[in-house]
C-alpha positions as CSV (number, residue, x, y, z in Angstrom):
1,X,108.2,94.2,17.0
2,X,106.4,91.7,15.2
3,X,103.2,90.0,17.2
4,X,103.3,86.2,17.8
5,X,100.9,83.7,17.4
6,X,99.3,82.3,20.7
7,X,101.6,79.0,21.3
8,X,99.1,76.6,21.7
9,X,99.4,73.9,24.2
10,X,98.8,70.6,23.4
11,X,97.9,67.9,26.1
12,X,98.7,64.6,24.7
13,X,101.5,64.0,27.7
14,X,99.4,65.3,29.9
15,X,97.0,61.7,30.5
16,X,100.2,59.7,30.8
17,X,101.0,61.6,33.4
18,X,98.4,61.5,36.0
19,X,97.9,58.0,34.9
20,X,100.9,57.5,36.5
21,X,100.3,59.3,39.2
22,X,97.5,57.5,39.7
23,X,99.2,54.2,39.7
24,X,102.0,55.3,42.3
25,X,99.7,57.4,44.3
26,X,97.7,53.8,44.4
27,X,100.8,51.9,45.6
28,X,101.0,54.4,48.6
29,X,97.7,53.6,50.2
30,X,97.7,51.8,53.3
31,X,100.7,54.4,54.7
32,X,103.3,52.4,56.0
33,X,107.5,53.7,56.1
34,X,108.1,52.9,53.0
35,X,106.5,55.8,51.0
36,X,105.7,59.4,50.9
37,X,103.3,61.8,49.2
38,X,104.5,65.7,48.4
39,X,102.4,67.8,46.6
40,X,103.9,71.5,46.0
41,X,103.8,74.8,44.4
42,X,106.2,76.8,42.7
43,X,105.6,80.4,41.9
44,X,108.9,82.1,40.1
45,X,109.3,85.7,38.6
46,X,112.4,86.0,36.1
47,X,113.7,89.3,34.0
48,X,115.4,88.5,30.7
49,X,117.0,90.8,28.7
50,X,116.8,88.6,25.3
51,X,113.7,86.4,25.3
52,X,113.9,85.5,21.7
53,X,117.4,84.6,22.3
54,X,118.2,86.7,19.1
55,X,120.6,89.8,19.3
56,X,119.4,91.4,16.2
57,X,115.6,91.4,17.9
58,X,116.3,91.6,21.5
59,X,113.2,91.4,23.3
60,X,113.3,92.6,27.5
61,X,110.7,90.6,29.3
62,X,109.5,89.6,32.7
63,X,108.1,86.0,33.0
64,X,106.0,84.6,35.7
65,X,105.4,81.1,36.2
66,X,103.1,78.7,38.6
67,X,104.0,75.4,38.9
68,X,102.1,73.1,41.0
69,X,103.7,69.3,41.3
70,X,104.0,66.2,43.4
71,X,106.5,63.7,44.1
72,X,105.0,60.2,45.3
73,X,107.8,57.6,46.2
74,X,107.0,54.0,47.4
75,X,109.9,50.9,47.7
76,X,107.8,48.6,49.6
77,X,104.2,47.0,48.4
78,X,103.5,45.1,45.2
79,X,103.7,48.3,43.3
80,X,106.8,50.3,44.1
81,X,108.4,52.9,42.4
82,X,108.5,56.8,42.2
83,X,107.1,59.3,40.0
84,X,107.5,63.4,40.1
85,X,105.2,65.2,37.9
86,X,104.6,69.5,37.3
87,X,102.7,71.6,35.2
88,X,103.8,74.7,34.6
89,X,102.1,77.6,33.4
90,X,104.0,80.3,32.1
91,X,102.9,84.3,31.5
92,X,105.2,86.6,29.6
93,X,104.8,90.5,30.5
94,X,106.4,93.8,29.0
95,X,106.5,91.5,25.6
96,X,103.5,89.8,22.7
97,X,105.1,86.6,23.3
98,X,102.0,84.4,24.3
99,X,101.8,82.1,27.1
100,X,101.7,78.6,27.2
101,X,102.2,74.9,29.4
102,X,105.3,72.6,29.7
103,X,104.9,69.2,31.5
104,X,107.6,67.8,33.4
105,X,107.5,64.0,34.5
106,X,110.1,61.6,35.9
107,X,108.1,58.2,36.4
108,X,109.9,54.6,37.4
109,X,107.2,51.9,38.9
110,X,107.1,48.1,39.2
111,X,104.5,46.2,39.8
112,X,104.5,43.1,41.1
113,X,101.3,41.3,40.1
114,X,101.9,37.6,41.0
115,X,105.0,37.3,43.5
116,X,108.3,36.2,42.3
117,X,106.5,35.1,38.6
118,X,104.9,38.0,36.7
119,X,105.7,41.7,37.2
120,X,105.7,44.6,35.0
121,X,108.0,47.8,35.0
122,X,107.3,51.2,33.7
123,X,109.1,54.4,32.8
124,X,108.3,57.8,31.8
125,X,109.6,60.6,31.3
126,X,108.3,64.2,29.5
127,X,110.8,67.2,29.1
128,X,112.4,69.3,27.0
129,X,114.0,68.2,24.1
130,X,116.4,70.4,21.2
131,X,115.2,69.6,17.7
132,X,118.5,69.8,16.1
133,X,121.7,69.9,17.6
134,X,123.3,72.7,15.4
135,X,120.3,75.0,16.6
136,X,119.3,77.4,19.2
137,X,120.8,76.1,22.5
138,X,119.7,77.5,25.7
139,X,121.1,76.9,29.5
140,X,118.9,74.1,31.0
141,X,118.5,76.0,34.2
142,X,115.3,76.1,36.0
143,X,113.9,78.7,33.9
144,X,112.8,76.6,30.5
145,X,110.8,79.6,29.3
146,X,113.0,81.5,27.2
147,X,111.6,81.7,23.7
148,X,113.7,78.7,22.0
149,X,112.5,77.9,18.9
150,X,114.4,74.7,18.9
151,X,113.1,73.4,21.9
152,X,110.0,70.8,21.9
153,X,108.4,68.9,24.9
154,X,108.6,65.0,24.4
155,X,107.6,62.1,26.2
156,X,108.4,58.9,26.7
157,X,106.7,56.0,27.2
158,X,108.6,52.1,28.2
159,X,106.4,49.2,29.2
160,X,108.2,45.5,30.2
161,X,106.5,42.6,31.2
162,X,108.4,40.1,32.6
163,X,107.6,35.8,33.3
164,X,109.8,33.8,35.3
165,X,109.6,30.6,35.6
166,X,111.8,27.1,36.0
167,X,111.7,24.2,33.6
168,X,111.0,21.4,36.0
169,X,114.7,21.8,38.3
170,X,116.9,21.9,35.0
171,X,116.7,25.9,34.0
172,X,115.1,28.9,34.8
173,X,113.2,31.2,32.2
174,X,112.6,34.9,31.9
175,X,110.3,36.1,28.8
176,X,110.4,39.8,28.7
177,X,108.6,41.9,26.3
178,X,109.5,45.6,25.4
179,X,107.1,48.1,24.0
180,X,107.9,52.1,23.9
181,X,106.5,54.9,22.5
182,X,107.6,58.4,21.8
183,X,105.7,61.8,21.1
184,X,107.3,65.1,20.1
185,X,105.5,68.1,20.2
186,X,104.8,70.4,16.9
187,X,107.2,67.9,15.3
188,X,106.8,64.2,13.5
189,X,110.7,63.7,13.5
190,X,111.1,62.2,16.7
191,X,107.6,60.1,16.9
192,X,108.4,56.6,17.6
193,X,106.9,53.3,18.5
194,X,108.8,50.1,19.3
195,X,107.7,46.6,20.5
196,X,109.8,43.2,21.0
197,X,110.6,40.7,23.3
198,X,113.6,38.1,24.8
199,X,113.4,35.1,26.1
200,X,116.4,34.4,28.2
201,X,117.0,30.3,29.6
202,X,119.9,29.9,31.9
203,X,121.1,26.6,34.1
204,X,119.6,25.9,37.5
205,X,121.9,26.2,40.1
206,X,125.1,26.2,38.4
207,X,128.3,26.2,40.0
208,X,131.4,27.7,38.5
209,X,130.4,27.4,35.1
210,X,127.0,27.9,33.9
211,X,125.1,27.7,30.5
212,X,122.5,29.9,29.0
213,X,120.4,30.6,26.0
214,X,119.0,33.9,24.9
215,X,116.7,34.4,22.1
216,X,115.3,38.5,21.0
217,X,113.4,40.6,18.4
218,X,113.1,44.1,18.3
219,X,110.9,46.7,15.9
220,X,110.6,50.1,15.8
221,X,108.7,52.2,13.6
222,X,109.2,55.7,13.4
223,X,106.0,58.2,12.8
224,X,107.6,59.3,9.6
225,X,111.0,57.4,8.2
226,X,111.7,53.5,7.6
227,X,110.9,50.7,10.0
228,X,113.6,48.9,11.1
229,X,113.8,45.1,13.1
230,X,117.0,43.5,14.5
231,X,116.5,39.8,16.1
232,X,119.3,37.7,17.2
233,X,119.6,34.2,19.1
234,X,122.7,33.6,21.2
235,X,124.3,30.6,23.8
236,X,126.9,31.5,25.9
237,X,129.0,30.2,29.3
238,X,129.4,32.0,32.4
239,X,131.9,31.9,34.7
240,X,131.7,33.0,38.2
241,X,135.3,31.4,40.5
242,X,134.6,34.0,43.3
243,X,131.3,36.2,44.5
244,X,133.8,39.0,43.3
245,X,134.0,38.0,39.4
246,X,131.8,37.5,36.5
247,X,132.8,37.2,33.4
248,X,130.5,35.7,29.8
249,X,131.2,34.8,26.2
250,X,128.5,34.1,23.7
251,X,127.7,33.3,20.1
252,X,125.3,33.0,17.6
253,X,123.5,34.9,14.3
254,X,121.5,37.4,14.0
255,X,119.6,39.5,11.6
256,X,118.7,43.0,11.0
257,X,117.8,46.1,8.2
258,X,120.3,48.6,10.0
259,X,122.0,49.4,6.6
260,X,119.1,49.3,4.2
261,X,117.9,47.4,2.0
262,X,116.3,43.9,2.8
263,X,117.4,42.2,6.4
264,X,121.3,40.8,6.7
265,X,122.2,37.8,8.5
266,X,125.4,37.8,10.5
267,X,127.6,36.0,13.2
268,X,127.4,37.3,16.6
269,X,130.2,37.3,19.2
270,X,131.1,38.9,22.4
271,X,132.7,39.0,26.0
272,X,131.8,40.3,29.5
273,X,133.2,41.1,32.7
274,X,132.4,42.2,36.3
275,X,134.8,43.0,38.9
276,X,133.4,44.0,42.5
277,X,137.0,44.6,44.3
278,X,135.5,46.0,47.5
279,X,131.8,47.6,48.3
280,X,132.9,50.1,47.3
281,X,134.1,49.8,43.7
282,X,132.3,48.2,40.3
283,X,134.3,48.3,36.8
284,X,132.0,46.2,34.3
285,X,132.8,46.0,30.4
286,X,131.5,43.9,27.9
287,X,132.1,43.4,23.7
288,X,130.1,42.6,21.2
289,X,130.9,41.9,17.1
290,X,128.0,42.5,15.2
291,X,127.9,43.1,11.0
292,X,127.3,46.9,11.2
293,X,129.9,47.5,13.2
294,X,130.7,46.4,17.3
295,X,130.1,47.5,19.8
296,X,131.6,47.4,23.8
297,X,130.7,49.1,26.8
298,X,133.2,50.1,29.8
299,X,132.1,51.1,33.4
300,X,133.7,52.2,36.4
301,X,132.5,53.5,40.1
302,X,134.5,54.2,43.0
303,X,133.3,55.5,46.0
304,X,135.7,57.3,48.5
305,X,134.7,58.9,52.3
306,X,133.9,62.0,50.9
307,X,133.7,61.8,47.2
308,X,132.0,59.5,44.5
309,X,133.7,58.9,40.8
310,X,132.5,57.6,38.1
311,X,133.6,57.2,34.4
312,X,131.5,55.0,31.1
313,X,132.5,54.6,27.9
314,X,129.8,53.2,26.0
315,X,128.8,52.4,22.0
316,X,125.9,50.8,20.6
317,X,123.1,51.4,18.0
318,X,120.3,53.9,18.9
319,X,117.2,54.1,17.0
320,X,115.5,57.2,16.7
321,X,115.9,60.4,19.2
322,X,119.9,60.5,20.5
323,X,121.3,61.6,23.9
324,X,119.2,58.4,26.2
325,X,122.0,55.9,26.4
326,X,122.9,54.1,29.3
327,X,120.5,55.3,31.5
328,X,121.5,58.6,32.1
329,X,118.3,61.3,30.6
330,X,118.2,64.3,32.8
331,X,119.9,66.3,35.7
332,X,117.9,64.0,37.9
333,X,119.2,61.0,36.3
334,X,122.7,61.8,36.6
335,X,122.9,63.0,40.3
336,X,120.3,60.0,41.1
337,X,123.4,58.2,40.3
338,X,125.8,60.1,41.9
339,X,124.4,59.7,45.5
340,X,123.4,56.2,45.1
341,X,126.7,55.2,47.2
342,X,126.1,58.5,49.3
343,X,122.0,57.3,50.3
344,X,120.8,54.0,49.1
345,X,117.3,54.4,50.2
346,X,115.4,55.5,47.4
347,X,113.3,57.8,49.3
348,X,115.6,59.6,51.1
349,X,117.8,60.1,48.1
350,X,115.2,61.5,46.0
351,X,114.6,64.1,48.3
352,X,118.4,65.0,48.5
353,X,119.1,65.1,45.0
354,X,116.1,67.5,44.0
355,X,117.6,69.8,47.3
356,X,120.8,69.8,45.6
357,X,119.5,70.4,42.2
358,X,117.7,73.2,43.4
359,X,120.8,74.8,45.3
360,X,122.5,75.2,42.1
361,X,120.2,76.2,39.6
362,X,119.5,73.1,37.7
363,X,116.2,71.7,36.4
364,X,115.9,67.9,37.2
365,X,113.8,67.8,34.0
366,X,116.8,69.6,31.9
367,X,118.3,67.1,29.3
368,X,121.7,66.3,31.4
369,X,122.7,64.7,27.6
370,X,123.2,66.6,25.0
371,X,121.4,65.1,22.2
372,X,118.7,66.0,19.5
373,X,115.5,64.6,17.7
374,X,116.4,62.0,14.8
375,X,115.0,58.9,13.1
376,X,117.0,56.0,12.2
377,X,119.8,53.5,12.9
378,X,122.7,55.1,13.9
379,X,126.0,54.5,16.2
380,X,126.6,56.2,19.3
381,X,129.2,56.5,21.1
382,X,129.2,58.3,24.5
383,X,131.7,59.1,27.1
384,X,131.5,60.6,30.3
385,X,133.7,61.4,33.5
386,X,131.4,62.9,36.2
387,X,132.5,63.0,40.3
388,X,131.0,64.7,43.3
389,X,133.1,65.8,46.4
390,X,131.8,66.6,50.1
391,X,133.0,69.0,52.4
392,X,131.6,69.9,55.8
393,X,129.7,73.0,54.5
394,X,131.3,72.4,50.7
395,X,130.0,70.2,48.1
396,X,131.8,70.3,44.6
397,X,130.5,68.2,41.2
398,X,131.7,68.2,37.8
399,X,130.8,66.3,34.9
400,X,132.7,65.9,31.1
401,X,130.9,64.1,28.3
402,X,131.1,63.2,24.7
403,X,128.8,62.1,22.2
404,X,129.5,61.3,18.7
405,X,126.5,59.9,17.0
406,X,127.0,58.2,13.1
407,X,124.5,57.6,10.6
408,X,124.3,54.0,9.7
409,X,122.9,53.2,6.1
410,X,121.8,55.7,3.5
411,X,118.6,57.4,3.3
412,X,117.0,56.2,6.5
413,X,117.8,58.9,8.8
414,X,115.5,62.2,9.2
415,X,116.6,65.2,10.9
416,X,120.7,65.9,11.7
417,X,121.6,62.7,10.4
418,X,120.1,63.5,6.9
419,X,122.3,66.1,6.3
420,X,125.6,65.7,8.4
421,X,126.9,61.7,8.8
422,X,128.9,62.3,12.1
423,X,127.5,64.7,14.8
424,X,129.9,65.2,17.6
425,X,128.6,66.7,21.1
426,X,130.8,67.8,24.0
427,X,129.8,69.0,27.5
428,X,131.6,70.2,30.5
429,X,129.8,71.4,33.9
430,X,131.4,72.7,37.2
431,X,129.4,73.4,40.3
432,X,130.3,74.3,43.5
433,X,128.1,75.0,46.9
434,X,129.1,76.4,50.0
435,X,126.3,76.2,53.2
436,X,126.3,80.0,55.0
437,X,123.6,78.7,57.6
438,X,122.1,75.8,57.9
439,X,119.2,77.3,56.2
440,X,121.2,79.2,53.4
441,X,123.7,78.8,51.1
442,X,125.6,80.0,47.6
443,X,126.5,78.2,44.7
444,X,128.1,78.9,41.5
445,X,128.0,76.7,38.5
446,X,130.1,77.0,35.1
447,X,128.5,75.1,31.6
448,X,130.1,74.4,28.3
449,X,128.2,73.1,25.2
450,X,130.1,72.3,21.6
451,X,128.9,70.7,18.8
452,X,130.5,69.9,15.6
453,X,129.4,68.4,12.3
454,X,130.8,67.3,8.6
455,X,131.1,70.8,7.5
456,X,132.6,74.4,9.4
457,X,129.4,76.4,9.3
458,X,128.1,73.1,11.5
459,X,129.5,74.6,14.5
460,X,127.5,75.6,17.6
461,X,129.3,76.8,21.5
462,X,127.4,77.5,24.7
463,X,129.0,78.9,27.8
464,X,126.6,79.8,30.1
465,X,127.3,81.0,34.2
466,X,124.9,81.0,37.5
467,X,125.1,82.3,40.6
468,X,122.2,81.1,43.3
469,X,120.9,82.3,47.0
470,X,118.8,79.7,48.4
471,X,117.3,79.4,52.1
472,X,114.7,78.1,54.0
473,X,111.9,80.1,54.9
474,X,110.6,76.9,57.3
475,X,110.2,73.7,57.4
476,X,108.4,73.3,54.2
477,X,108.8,76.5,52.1
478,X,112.0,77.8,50.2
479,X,112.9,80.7,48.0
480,X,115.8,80.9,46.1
481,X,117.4,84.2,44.1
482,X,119.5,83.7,41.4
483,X,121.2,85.4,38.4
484,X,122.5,83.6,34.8
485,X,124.8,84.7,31.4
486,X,125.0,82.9,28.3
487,X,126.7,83.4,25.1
488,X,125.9,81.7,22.0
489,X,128.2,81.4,19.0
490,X,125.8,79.8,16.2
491,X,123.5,80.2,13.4
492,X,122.0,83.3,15.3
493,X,124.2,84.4,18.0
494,X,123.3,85.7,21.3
495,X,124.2,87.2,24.7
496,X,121.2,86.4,27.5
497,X,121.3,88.1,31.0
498,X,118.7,87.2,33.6
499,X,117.8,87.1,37.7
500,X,115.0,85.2,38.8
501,X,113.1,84.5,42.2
502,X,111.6,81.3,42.9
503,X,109.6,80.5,45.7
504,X,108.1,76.7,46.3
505,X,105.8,75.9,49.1
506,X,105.8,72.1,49.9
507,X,102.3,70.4,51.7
């Protein structure tokens, strides 16, 4: 067996994230109801039969891990938001595989610093992301420690300003600016920066129909690659006839490098719509003509008594790393949204969706997207079915999705995109949880992963199963014992087998 080097870990997220734990943790002084503090620590033990993921060198390991967190949450105050943050260390035994660190953060804060006028909101996010998505693929269970080659931690960074103001009673104003940043570790492909702004004038109380003017540049600039810029400057109408419709149309030019080459100038066109039937239901849509191509979005959400749909059909430009669109990031992201009809108070449903991401398995910091690390223009389109359905002691949630990303231009795109011009990704998940106690309960989840590209030897399949035990030890401990198989049909195909043991003790 050939010796690895010592991975070593490198701590650039690791600033970003107690500065925002800082900042939240900040908020929450003064106590009050509208905010909690949870510090915690995880302690897990897991037996792998292939930690290389690699049949030909199959490697038996046991792998410990510590993983100390907190999860501050504030909605009321001039800063409000919530942030969830753990560092992991993990030890690998019975192998020379060294150890090494992962960060996980989810971060969401505003901060209101002069009321109703100026405010700022921030996001963050660090996790794990696949370099290339005809690579190794690996389940994104709670156990990220598997030796994946094709794995790297990145963070994000987004930063938005935002003025308001009125121009004497005629219009009001919002001038936004937008500045990102991205960081890959042991990789340049994927290392962004980005920085812009809008400025967005609409009428003072308008009645029926209502005018508005919207002006906004955007630049990003990858670590390695070609800058790109898009600006645009549009007017449009709205029209509102009842609180339960909205609908828009716009026009104007606008000019960007998308394709290469020096900047294009274009006509810009579009529609949108909002339809609230009931409380209960949204379906939004909206399309846009633009030179490099259009692009439209579709929406729908529909809540029942016991079960919550929803359904998106999205396509837009996306510069740099894929698999981020419309919102939707991690595990977290996705059931965040799912029990938004179920618990609207932030607070409460934070706690409840980490609980049920923990009864079946799932990291919250686990891509929920398929997607991999890229630089460049290029179109994505993304589609996704996902519902959740309650029982008395049952809870059942399945998800479908499909990405096909495009290249746009020639020669601008590193990574996938250099070599393959259409990428398609498709994911399927089933889970299913059934309460034995009111402290226990079992769950079973089912995962599919495709990807496809230009030529047959692009082909990549996950199917991965898990079977979970979780109970409550007391009021604030928990264990949970679990077993997992995946099969990989790839470049270098595997069989994995594991059964953990997780323990977390909450303060």
């Amino acid at each position: 067996m050939a010796a690895m080097t010592r991975r070593k870990a490198e701590p650039r997220h690791l600033p970003l994230a107690l500065a925002f734990l800082a900042l939240v943790a900040q908020a929450q002084e003064g106590g009050g109801s509208g905010g909690a503090i949870q510090p915690r620590i995880g302690v897990s033990l897991s037996a792998t039969d292939n930690l290389r993921l690699n049949d030909k060198e199959k490697d038996a390991a046991l792998i410990a891990t510590v993983s100390p967190g907190i999860s501050v949450v504030r909605n009321t105050g001039t800063l409000r938001g919530s942030v969830d943050y753990s560092l992991s260390g993990i030890t690998y035994l019975k192998t020379s595989y060294g150890s090494r660190v992962q960060n996980a953060l989810t971060a969401n804060g505003q901060a209101e610093l002069i009321p109703r006028t100026l405010s700022v909101d921030v996001h963050a996010n660090i996790g794990q992301q696949n370099a290339s998505a005809f690579g190794l693929q690996s389940t994104p269970t709670q156990d990220s420690s598997l030796a994946n080659s094709n794995q790297h931690e990145t963070g994000t960074l987004a930063v938005s300003p935002l003025l308001h103001g009125q121009f004497g009673g005629l219009a009001s104003f919002d001038l936004r600016g937008d500045f990102a940043m991205t960081q890959v570790r042991d990789s340049a492909v994927g290392d962004s920066h980005s920085a812009g702004g809008s400025l967005h004038v609409a009428q003072l109380n308008a009645g029926v129909l209502g005018w508005y003017l919207q002006l906004g540049t955007q630049q990003y600039r990858p670590k390695t690659g070609v800058s790109n810029r898009n600006s645009t400057a549009t007017a449009g109408l709205n029209y509102r006839p009842n609180p339960d419709w909205v609908a828009s149309v716009n026009a104007g030019k606008e000019r960007n490098d998308y394709e290469g080459g020096s900047s294009h100038d274009g006509f810009t066109g579009g529609v949108t719509a909002e339809w609230t039937p009931t409380p209960r239901t949204r379906i939004s849509g909206n399309w846009q003509s633009h030179s490099y191509g259009n692009s439209h979005g579709l929406n729908f959400e529909h809540r029942m008594r016991n079960s919550v749909w929803r359904f998106s059909d999205n396509r837009n430009v996306t510069l740099g790393n894929t698999g981020s669109i419309g919102g939707v990031r991690t595990n977290y992201d996705l059931f965040f949204l799912l029990f938004a009809s179920t618990e609207p108070d932030p607070v409460k449903r934070d706690a409840l969706v980490r609980a049920a991401l923990a009864s079946i398995g799932l990291s919250p910091d686990a891509p929920a997207n398929l997607g991999f690390l890229s630089t460049g223009p290029s179109r994505l389109r993304s589609q996704m079915l996902s519902f959740m359905v309650e029982g008395v002691r049952s809870n059942v949630t399945a998800s479908i999705s499909r990405f096909v990303t495009t290249r746009l231009g020639s020669n601008l795109n590193q990574g996938d995109l250099a070599n393959s011009a259409l990428i398609e990704q498709r994911s399927y998940s089933l889970s299913g949880s059934y309460q034995l106690t009111p402290v226990s309960g079992l769950s079973l989840t089912a995962l599919r992963q495709e990807t496809s590209g230009d030529s047959s030897s692009q082909r990549t399949k996950l199917t991965s199963f898990l079977a979970n035990w979780n109970n409550r030890l007391g009021s604030r401990i928990s264990m949970q014992l679990g077993a997992r198989h995946s099969r990989f049909e790839g470049v270098t195909p595997y069989t994995e087998n594991s059964v953990y043991a997780n323990l977390t003790q909450q303060f």
